[in-house]
N, C-alpha and C positions, 0 to 999 in steps of 0.2 A: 417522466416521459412526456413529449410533447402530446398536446391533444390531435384526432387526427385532420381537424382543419388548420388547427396552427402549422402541423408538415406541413399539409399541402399547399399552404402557404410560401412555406421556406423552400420547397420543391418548385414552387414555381420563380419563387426572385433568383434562384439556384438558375435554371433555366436561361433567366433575363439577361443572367450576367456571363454567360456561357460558357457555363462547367459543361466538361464535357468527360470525365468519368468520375466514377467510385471506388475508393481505398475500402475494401471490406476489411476491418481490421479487428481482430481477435489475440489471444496469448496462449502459448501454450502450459505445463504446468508448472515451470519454471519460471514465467512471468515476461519469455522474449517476445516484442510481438511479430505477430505474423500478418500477414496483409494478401488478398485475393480483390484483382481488380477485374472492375467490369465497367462499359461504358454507361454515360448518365439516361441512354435513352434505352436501355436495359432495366435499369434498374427501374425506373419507372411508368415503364411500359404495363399497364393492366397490373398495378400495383406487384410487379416484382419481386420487390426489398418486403411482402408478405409471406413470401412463399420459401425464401431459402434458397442459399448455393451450395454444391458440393466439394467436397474436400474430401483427398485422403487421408483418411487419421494416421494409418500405422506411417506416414511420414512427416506426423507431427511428433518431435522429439518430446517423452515424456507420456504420450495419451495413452502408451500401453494397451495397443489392438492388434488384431493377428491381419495380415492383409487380406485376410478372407473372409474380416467382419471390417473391412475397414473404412466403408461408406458413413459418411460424419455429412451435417448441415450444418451450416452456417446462418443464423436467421437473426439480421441487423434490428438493430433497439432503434426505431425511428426517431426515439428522442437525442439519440447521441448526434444527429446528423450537422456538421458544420461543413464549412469551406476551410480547405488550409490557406491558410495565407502565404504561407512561404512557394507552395508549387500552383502554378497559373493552372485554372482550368481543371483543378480538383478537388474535389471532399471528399469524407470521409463518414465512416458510419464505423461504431464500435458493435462487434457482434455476439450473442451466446450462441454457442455451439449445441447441437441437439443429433440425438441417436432417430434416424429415419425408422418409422412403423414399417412393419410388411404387408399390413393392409393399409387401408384407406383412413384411420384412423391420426390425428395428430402426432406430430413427433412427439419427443419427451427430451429433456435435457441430457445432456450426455454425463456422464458420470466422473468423468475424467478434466470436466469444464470448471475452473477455479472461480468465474464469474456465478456462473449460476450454484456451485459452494457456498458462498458468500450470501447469495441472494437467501438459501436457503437460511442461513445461520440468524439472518433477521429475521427472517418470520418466523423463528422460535421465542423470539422475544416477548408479545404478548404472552405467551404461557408462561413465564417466568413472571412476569411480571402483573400480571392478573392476581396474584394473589396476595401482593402489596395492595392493589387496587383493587377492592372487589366488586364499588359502584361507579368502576369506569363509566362516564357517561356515552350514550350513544355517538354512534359516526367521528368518535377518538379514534387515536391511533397513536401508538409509538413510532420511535426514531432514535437512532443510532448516531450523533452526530460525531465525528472525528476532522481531525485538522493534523496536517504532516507537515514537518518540515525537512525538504526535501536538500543534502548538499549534498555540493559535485566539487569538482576538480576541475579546472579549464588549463587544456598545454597546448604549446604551441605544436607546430607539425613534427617537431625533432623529439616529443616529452617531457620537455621540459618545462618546468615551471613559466606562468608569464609576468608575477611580478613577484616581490618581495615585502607585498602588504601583510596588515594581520589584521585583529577583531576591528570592524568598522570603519575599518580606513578606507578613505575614499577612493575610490575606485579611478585606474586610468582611463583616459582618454577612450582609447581604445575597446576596454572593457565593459565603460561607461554602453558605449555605441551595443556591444553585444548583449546587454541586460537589458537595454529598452527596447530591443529588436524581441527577446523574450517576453519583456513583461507587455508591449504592445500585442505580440503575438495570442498570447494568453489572455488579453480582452478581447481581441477578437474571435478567441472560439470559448467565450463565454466562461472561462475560468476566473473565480475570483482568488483574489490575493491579496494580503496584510502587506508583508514587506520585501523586500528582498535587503539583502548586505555582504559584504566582504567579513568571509570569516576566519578562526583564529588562525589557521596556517597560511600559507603563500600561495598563489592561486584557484582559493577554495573559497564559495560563495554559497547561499542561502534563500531560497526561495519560501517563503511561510504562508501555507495555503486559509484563507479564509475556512470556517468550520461549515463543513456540508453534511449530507448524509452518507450514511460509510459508502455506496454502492459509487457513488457521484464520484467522492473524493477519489477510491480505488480508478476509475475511469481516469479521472483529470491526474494522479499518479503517472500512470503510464503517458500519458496524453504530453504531459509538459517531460518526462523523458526525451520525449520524441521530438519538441521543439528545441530543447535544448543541445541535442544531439546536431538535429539541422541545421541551426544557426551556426553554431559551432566550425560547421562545414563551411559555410556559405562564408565567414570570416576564417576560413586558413587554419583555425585551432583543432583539438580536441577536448571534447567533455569526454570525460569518466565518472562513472557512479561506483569504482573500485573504491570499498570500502576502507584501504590503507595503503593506497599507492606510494607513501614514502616513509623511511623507518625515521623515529625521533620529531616527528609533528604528529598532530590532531587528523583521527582517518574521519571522514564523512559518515553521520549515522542520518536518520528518517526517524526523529523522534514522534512519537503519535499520542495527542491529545484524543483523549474520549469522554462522550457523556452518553444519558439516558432524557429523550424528554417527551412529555405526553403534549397532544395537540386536543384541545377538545372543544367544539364548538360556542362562538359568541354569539349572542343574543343580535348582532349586526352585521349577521352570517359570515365575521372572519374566524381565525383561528387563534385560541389562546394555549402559548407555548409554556410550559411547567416544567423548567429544568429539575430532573428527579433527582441531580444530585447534588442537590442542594434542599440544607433542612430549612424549611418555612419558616421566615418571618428573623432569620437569623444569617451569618455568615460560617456556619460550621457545614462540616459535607453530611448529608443526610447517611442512617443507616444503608441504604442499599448502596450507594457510593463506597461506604466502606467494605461492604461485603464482594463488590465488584474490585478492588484492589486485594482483598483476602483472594479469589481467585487465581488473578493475574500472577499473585506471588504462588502460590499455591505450584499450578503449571508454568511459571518459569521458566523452569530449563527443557520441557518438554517443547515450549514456543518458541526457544532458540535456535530449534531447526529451521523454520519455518522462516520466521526473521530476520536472520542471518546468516544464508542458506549458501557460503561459499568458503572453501579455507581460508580464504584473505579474510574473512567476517572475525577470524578468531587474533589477527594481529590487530584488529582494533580494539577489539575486546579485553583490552590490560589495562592496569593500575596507572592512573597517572596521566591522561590523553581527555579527561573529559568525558570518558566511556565508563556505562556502569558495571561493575561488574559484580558488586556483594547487592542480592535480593532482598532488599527492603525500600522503604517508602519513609519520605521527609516532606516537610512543608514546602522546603524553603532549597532542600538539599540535591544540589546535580550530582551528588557522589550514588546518592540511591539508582537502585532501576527504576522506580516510580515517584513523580514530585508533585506536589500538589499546588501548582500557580497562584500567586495570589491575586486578587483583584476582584471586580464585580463579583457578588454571591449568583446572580442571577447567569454566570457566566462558570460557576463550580463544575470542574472537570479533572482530569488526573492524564499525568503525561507518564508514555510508558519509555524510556529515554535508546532500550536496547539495540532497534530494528537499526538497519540499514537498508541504505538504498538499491542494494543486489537483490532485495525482497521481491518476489512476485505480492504487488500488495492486496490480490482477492483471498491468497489465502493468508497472508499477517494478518489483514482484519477480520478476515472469518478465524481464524487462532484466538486473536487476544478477546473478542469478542464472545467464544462460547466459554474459553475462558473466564471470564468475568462472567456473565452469564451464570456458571457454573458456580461460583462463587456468593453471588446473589441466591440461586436455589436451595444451597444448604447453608447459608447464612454462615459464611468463610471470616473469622476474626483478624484480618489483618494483622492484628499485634501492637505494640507500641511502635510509634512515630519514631523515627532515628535522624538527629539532627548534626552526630559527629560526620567527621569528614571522613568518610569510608575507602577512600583511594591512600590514607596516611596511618589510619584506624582502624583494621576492620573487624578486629579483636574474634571472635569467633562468629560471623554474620555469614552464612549460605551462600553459596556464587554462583554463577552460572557457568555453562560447559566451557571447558577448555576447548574445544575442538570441535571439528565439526562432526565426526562419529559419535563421541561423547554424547554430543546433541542429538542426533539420530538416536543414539540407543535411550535415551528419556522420549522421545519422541514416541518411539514404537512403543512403551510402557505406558504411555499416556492414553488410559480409554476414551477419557472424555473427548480430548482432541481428535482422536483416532475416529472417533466414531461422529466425530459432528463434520471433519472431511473427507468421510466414508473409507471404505477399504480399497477401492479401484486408485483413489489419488495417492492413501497413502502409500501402499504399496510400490506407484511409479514414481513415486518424489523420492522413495527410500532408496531406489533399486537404484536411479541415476545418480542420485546423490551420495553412493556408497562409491560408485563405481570412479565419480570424478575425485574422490579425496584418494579412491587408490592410485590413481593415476598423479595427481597433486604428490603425493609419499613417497612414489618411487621412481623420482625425478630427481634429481642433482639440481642447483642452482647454483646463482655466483656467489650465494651465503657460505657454501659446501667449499669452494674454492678460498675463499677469504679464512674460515677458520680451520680446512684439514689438508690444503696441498703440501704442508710440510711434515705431515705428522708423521 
């Protein structure tokens, strides 16, 4: 979060350059965002954006409030605050959501807020890990770093595909134009980014987030959705983050890289960063590394609610597409759910390959995260390393759910999980997400027609 002279700073060149409102923008707990505007001379009027806007909850899909409890604030993270580039005359501020006192007392987080979930799920961290380190040094801290990579789908107005490339082929003309309108977009609201590339199906691309801390990334997650959506428009197309928009190609997943690292003061008052998952003085993954992938596999299928949180999530989820689907862990192996990248030791992390981009990603990273987590606490043995090709192989190896009920019902059996994104979420993520798969099952489509109008 910015410091509060650096705001005021960025509040005032804000000013200079004549913004003239604010996108209050939050998610509900499905991960759509939702956006409450006010103007800029509002919001900064006797410091404003301190104090909070109201909302109705019980008409936020998912918050789960009676209309008669359903007064919600909205209280903006000053550090999140940019300019959009793409709309003249507006920025933005990413918000946590908070349940109003009835006295005078401060709000408190709302309980139904996936961002402050998350927020939560970190600062569980040092008690896990405190006891690997017992002589943390002072004014240390932990950190959660993750990195996503994020693919879509671009079609034209009709849905259709717009070209007929595949892994790394250069991009048209055309396309060329609507990636650097993204990726310039995304420097200028301070998101960093590795690479972008044309991926292995026909107009399906790849954005690869530089590694932040989880809360950041979860933000710049949604954040560059929303760019990409925009641009999208502004050039006549569609993006889609539907996870299997065409049968017989590669659907779009959100792979998520994770690590563990301690920051503890230099003698030259900076910070010395100690990736914990990585064993000292060598290139192998340190114990808690591995106890943090024994996790992960552990609640697997529990986390594929979460993850993969739509019926379309489960036609990507097949044999054979670059999708994982038997739970286990390889070095080297993309057939696994989990791989272990090779390169810098000072750079040891593990990629979870499952997620998809239909994730709300405050709660995938608060999932894989207490996951893991959980896994480090009772010191979880991952198992042996599996280097066979498990999409041709998978000889008797665990898989994850078929479905998205399936997924739900490990979900709801999952204490750990259950209980690190409380009962009020779980409960309203279950309740909607029961409701959309019955509606998804007892619907006819043109599949229905293709293989039973003769029968």
């Amino acid at each position: 979060m910015k410091k509060t002279g650096e705001l005021e700073a960025v509040l005032a060149e804000a000013a200079k350059h004549g913004i003239r409102t604010v996108d209050l923008q939050f998610v509900d707990v499905f991960g759509n965002l939702k956006c409450k505007t006010v103007s800029f001379d509002e919001f900064v009027h006797e410091k404003e954006y301190l104090k909070g806007y109201g909302v109705d909850g019980s008409s936020i899909n998912g918050y789960g409030i009676p209309i008669e409890e359903s007064e919600l604030i909205i209280m903006p993270d000053p550090g999140t605050f940019v300019v959009l580039p793409w709309a003249k005359d507006v920025s933005r501020v990413i918000c946590d959501v908070h349940t109003p006192s009835l006295d005078r007392s401060p709000s408190r987080p709302f309980v139904g807020d996936s961002r402050s979930i998350l927020k939560n799920v970190i600062e569980s961290i040092p008690a896990v890990l405190d006891e690997y380190c017992p002589e943390r040094p002072d004014n240390s801290f932990y950190q959660c770093h993750v990195a996503t990579e994020l693919e879509f789908f671009v079609l034209d107005r009709n849905r259709q595909k717009i070209d007929n490339l595949g892994y790394f082929d250069a991009p048209t003309a055309a396309m060329r134009d609507f990636l650097t309108q993204v990726m310039e977009c995304m420097n200028a609201m301070g998101i960093r980014y590795e690479v972008y590339h044309h991926e292995v199906a026909p107009s399906q691309f790849e954005f690869d987030f530089r590694y932040g801390e989880a809360l950041t990334i979860a933000d710049a997650t949604i954040t560059l959705k929303d760019i990409i959506r925009n641009y999208a428009v502004r050039n006549e197309m569609i993006a889609t983050f539907m996870p299997k928009p065409f049968f017989g190609m590669n659907g779009s997943g959100m792979h998520c890289h994770f690590n563990l690292s301690l920051y503890a003061p230099r003698k030259d008052g900076g910070m010395q960063k100690t990736n914990i998952f990585n064993e000292p003085g060598t290139d192998r993954l340190s114990d808690i590394a591995l106890y943090f992938i024994g996790g992960l596999m552990k609640h697997a299928r529990a986390i594929t609610a979460v993850t993969n949180p739509i019926c379309n999530s489960y036609k990507r989820l097949v044999p054979g597409w670059e999708a994982p689907v038997n739970i286990a862990w390889g070095r080297k192996n993309r057939t696994a759910l989990i791989r272990v990248p090779h390169g810098d030791p000072r750079a040891s992390r593990c990629e979870y390959r499952s997620p998809d981009p239909a994730c709300n990603p405050y709660l995938a990273f608060a999932a894989m995260l207490a996951a893991g987590l959980d896994g480090v606490k009772n010191r979880i043995d991952p198992g042996d390393v599996t280097e066979q090709d498990l999409f041709h192989n998978p000889q008797d190896v665990p898989t994850l759910p078929g479905s998205l009920d399936e997924a739900l019902d490990c979900f709801e059996q999952d204490q750990v999980l259950c209980e690190a994104l409380g009962a009020h979420i779980v409960e309203s993520f279950v309740k909607g997400k029961r409701e959309e798969a019955r509606t998804y099952r007892i619907r006819p489509s043109n599949i229905d027609f293709e293989m039973y109008l003769d029968v």
